[in-house]
C-alpha positions in Angstrom: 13.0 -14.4 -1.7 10.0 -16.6 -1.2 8.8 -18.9 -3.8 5.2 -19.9 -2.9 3.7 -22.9 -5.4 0.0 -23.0 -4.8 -1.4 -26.5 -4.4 -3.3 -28.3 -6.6 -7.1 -27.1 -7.2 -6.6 -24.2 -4.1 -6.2 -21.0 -6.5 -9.8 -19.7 -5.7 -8.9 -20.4 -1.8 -5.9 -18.7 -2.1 -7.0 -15.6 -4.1 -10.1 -15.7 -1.1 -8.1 -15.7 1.9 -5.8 -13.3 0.3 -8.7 -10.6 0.0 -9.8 -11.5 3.1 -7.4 -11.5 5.6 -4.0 -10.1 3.5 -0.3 -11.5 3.7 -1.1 -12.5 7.3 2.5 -12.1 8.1 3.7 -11.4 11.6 5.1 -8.2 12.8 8.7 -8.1 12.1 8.4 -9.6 8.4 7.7 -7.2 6.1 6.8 -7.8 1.9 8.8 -5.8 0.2 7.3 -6.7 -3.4 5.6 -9.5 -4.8 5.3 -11.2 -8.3 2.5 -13.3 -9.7 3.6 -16.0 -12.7 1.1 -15.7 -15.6 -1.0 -18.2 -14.8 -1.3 -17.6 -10.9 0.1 -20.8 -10.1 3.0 -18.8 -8.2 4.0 -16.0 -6.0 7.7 -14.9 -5.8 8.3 -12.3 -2.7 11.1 -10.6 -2.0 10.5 -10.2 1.7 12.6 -8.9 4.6 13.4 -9.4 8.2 15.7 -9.6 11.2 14.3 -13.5 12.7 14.1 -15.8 10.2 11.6 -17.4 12.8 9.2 -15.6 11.5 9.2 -17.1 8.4 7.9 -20.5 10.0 5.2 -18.5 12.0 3.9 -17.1 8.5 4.0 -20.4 6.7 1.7 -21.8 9.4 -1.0 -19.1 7.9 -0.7 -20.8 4.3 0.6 -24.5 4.2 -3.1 -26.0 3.8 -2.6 -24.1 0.0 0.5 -23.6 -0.7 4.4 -25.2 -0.5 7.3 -22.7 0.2 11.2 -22.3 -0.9 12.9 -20.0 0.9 15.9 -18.0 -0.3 18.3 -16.2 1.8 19.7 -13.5 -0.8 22.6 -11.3 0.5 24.5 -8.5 -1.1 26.6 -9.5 -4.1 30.8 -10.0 -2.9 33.4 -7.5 -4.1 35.4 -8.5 -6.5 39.2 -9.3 -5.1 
């Protein structure tokens, strides 16, 4: 899960690149869904991928706009 929180006063350059160019993501990284809070401010993703790497190489596409937390989610434990 990616939480993205849009700097301040960069919405319209977000929303523009966005339309522009897409998710910009690097093969191998893939958006699986992607949730706006009401006020645009943020973007949770659930995304997926084999190389974590990848992450950093998409973040490079975005970090003039936006701060990121990461979120490793994994399937929930069986109960003993």
């Amino acid at each position: 899960m990616v939480i993205e929180n849009f700097r301040p006063g960069t919405l319209d350059e977000v929303y523009k690149r966005f339309y522009e160019k897409g998710r910009m993501l690097p093969e191998g990284l893939s958006c699986i869904d992607s949730w706006l809070e009401n006020k645009g401010h943020r973007c949770f993703q659930l995304m997926e991928t084999s190389d974590q790497s990848l992450f950093s190489e998409w973040m490079k596409n975005w970090d003039d706009l936006a701060e990121f937390e990461i979120i490793e989610i994994g399937e929930r434990p069986e109960p003993e």
